[in-house]
C-alpha positions in Angstrom: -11.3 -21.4 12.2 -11.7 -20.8 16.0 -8.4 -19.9 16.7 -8.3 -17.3 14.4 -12.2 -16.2 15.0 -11.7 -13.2 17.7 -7.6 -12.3 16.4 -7.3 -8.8 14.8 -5.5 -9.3 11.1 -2.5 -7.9 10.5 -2.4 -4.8 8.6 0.2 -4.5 6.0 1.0 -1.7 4.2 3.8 0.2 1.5 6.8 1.3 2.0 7.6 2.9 -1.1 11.1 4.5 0.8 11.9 5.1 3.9 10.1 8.3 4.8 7.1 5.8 3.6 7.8 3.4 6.0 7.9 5.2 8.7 4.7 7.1 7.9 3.0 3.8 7.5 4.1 2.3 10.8 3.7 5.5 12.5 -0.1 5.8 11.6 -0.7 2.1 12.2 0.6 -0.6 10.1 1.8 -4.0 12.0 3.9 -4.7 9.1 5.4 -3.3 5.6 6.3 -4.7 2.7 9.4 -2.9 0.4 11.4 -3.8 -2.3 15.6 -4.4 -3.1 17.3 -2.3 -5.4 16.8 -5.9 -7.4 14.3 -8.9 -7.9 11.3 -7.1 -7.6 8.3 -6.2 -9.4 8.2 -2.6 -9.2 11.7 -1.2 -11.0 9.9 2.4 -11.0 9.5 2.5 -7.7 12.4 4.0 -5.5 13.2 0.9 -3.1 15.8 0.5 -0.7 19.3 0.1 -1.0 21.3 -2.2 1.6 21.9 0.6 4.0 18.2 2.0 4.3 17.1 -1.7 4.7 19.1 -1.9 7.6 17.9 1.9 8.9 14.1 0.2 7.9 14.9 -2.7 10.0 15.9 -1.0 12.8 13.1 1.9 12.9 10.5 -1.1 12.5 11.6 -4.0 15.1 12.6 -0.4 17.9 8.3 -0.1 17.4 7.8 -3.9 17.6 6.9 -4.1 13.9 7.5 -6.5 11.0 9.7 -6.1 7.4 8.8 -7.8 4.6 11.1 -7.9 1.3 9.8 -8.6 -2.3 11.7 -11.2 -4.5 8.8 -11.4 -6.8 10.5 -11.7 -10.4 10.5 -13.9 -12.1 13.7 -14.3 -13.2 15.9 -15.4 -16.2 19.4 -17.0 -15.6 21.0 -13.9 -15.7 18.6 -12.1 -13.1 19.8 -14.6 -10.4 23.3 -13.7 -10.1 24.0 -12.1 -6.8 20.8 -13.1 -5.4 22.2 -15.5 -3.0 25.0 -13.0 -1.5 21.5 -10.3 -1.6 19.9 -13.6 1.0 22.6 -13.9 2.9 22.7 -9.6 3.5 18.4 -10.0 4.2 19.1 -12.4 6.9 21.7 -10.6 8.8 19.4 -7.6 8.9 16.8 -10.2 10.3 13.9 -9.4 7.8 11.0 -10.6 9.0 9.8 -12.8 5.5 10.5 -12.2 1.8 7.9 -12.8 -0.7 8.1 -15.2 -3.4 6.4 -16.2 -6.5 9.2 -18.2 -8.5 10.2 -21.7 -7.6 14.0 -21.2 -8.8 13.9 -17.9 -6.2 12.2 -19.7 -3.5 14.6 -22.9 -3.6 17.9 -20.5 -3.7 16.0 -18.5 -0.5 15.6 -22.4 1.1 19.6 -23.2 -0.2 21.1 -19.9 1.1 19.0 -18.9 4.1 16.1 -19.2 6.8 14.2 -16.8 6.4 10.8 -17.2 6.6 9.1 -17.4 2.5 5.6 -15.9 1.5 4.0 -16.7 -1.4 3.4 -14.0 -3.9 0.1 -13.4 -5.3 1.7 -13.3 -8.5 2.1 -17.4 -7.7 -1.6 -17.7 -8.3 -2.3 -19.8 -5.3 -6.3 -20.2 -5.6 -6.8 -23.5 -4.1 -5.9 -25.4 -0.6 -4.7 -28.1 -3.0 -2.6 -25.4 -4.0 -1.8 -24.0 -0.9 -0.9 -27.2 0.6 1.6 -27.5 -2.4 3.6 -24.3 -1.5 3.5 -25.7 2.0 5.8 -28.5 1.0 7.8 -26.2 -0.5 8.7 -24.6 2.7 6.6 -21.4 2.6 4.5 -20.5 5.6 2.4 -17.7 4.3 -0.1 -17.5 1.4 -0.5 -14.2 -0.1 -3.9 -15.3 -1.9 -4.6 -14.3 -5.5 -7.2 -11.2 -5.8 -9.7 -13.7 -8.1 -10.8 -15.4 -4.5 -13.6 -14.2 -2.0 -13.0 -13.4 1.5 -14.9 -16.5 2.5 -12.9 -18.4 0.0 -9.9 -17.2 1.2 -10.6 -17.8 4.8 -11.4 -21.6 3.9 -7.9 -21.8 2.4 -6.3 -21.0 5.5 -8.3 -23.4 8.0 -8.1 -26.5 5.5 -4.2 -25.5 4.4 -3.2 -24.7 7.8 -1.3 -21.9 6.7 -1.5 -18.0 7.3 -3.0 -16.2 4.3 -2.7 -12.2 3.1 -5.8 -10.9 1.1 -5.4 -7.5 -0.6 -7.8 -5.2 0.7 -6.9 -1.9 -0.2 -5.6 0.1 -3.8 -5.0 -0.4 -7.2 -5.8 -4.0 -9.2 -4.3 -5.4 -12.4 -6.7 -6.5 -14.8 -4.7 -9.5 -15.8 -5.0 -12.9 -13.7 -2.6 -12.5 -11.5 -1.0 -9.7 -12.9 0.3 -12.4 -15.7 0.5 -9.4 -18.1 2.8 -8.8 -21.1 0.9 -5.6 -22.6 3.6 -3.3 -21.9 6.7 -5.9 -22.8 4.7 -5.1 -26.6 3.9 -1.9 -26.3 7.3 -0.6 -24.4 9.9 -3.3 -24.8 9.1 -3.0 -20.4 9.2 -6.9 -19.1 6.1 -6.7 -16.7 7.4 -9.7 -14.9 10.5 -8.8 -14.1 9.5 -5.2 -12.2 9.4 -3.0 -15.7 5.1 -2.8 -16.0 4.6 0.4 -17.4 1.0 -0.3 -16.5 0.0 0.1 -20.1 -4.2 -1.1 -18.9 -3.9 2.2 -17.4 -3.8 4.3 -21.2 -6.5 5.5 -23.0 -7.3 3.0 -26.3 -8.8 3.7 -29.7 -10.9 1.1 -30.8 -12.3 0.3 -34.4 -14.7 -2.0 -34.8 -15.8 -4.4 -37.7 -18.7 -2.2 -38.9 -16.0 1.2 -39.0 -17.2 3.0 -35.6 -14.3 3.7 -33.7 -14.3 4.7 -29.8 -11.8 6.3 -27.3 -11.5 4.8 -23.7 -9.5 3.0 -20.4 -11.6 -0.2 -21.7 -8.3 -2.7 -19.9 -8.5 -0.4 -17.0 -10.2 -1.6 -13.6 -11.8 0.7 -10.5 -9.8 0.7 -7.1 -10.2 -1.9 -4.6 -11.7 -0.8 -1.5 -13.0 -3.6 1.4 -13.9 -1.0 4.2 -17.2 -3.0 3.6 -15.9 -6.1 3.6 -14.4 -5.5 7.2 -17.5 -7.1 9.3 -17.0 -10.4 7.4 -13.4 -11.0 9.1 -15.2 -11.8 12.7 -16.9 -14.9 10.3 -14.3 -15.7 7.9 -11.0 -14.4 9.5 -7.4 -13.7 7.8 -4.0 -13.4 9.2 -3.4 -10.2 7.1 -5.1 -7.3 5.3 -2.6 -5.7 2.3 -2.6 -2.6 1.5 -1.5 -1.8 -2.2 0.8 0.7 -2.8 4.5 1.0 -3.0 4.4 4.0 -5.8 1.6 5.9 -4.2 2.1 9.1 -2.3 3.3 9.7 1.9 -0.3 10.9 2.0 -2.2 7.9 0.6 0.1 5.8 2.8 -0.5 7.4 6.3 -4.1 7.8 5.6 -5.4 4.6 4.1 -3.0 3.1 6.7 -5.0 5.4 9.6 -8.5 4.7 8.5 -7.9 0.5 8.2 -6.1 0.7 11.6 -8.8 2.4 13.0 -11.6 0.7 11.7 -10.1 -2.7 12.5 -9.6 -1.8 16.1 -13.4 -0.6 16.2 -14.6 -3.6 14.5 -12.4 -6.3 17.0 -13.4 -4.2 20.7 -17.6 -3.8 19.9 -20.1 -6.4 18.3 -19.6 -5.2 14.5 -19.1 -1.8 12.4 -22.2 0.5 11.7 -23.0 1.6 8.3 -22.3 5.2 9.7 -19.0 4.5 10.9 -18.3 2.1 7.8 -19.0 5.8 5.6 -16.7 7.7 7.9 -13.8 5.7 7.2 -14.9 5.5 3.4 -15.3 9.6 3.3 -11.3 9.2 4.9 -10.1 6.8 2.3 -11.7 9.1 -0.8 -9.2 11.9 0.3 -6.4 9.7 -0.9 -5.3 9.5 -4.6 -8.1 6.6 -6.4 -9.9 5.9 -8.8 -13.6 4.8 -8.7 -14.0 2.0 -6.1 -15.2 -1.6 -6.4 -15.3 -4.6 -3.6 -13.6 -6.4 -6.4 -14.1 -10.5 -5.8 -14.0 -9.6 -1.7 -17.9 -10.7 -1.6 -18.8 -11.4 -5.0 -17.4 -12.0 -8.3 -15.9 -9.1 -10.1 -18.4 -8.4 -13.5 -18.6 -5.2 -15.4 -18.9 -2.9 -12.8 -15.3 -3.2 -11.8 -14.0 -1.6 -15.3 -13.3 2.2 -15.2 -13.7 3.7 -18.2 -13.6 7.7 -17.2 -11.2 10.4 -18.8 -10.0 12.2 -15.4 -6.4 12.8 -15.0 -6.3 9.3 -16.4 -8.5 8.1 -13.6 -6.8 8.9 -10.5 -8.7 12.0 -8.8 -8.7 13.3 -5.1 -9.3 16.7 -3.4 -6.7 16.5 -1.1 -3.0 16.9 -1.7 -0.1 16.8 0.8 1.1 20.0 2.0 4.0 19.2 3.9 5.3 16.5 6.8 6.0 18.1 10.8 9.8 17.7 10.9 9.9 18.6 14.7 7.9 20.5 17.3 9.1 23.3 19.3 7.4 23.5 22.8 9.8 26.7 23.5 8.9 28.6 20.7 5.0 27.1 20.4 6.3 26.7 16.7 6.3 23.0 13.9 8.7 23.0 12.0 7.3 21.4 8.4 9.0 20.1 4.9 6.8 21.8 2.1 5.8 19.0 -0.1 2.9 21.3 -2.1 2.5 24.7 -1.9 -0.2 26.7 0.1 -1.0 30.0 1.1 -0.9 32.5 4.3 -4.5 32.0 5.7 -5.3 28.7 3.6 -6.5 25.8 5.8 -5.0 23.0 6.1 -5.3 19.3 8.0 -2.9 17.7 10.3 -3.6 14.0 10.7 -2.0 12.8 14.3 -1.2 9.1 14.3 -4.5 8.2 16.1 -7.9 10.2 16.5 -10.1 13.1 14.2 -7.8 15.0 12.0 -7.8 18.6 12.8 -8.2 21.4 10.6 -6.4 24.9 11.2 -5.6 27.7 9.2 -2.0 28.7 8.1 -2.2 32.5 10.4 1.9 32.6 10.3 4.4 31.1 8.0 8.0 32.2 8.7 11.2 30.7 7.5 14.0 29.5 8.8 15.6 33.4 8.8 12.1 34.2 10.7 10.7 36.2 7.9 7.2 35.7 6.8 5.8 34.4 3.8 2.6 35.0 1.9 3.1 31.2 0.0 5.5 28.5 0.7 7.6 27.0 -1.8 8.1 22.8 -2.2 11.3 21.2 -0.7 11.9 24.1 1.6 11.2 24.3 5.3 8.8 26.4 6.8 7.9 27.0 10.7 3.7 27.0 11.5 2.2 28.2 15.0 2.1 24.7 16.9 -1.4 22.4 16.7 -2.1 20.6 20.1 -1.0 17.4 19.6 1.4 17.3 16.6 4.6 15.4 16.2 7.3 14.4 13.9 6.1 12.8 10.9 2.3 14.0 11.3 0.8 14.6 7.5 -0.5 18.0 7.2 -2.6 18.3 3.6 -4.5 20.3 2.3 -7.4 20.6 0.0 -7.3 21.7 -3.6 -10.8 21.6 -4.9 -13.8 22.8 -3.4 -17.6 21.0 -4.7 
């Protein structure tokens, strides 16, 4: 594992649409991952048509940044129509990889193209045996199922010889490998095939044998979070940290994506991270959308302590919200120019979070429109003009908080 011992991992994060994808290259990712209008496991999710692909390509490779596309189905007969002509569109637009779980997909992405295959963690690769399979097959990336350790995982990739992706970040299924078919019963939704309705997220009644009945998430699990897990990589490295993510907010992209970049960077130019600056970056990763947190199997193995069982907002809580995204900065006028995303108030302060360095808090003294007249509270989907914050630019997150302790 030498040559790997003193590399920085990639970090790999969401790009839910485009507006994502640049917010998490912006603040810090080396690579995203996105999904087709098509073959993909998240249907709910907005995903990218053929022409924002090629505007994601472009935006990505101008910042010397990777693409990764999701073919992670697994399809029926019917699904694979047009999935060649879909290949030969991903290689003209030079995407980086696509990711893979199903051997019919990954042999049509062999027959039609070369682009370069990872293996989805859907493919439940938990072994080097295993690994070494897929390797034969022509893929050159592992994205390792979330049941494995960090050492584990880091084993795989010195005795496969391959490059492996661990999730490190965001929401887990509580099925093995997200094999689930609760909603395909529940919803006629084929989790498989990009419909989960993530039905382990809903509140269950539950009658027992002796009469009692009880109300909670019992299929539900706590948020993955590996901040802690960081100092291990220095000892048991990985090509790339993933971020989980694609239906999650601009706001939980830029700064999960922020606090990972930074920590990473701290962690590879000094001996190892201190347990104060290991709670910083936690205390920046609580103000994004989660639930309660858990190391999942990242050191040990998962037990009981992983399950969430609380009744708030159906388990996803944060005081922070977005209030808006800086459109453009006016030296001239000393004015940024912002899209509203969530209301806020003359006076109220808010948080802009520059791609690099300590957020900075300010308070909202002027809000004008575009007409120049003020306002006492700004609406969502308009644009509004703020005195300009030192250091802002297009695409900075300005949020704000909504509950106080």
């Amino acid at each position: 594992m030498g040559s790997l011992l003193q590399k920085k991992p990639e970090i790999l994060s969401p790009a839910g649409n485009l507006e994502k994808l640049k917010t998490a290259i912006l603040y810090g990712a080396d690579a995203v991952y996105l999904g087709g209008q098509e073959y993909g496991l998240r249907s709910a999710a907005e995903n990218f048509s053929r022409i924002e692909i090629e505007q994601a390509m472009e935006f990505a490779h101008k910042r010397g940044r990777k693409v990764y596309v999701v073919l992670n189905a697994f399809l029926h007969d019917e699904d694979m129509q047009g999935l060649d002509d879909f290949l030969a569109f991903l290689e003209k637009s030079q995407v980086d990889a696509v990711i893979v779980a199903d051997l019919g997909v990954l042999r049509q992405v062999r027959k039609f193209s070369k682009i370069p295959i990872h293996l989805s963690t859907q493919a439940s690769c938990l072994n080097y045996e295993s690994a070494l399979f897929w390797k034969e097959q022509g893929v050159c990336r592992i994205v390792l199922g979330r049941e494995l350790s960090l050492q584990e995982s880091s084993q795989i990739a010195a005795k496969a010889g391959l490059e492996v992706e661990i999730f490190i970040h965001g929401s887990m299924c509580m099925s093995y490998s997200g094999h689930c078919l609760i909603s395909n019963f529940t919803q006629g939704r084929d989790s498989n095939r990009g419909g989960c309705a993530q039905s382990c997220r809903f509140e269950y009644s539950l009658e027992r044998e002796n009469g009692e009945r009880s109300q909670g998430f019992f299929l539900s699990s706590k948020d993955l979070w590996g901040m802690r897990a960081l100092p291990l990589l220095k000892e048991f490295p990985v090509h790339s940290l993933k971020i989980e993510g694609r239906m999650k907010s601009a706001l939980y992209v830029g700064g999960v994506t922020k606090a990972y970049r930074a920590a990473i960077d701290l962690l590879f130019s000094s001996p190892n991270l201190t347990e104060e600056q290991i709670v910083h970056f936690e205390q920046e990763l609580d103000k994004s959308v989660h639930r309660d947190f858990c190391t999942g199997n990242l050191l040990n193995s998962a037990g009981l302590e992983s399950v969430y069982d609380e009744r708030v907002h159906n388990g996803e809580k944060s005081d922070y919200a977005i209030a808006g995204m800086v459109l453009e900065v006016s030296q001239e006028t000393n004015q940024m120019f912002i899209e509203v995303k969530n209301s806020f108030n003359l006076g109220q302060t808010l948080e802009l979070l520059p791609f690099q360095g300590e957020n900075i808090a300010f308070q909202a003294e002027h809000i004008l429109n575009l007409i120049g007249k003020s306002l006492e509270r700004t609406k969502p989907s308009s644009v509004i003009a703020l005195p300009l914050v030192a250091g802002a630019e297009a695409y900075n997150i300005i949020r704000v908080r909504t509950q106080c302790n």
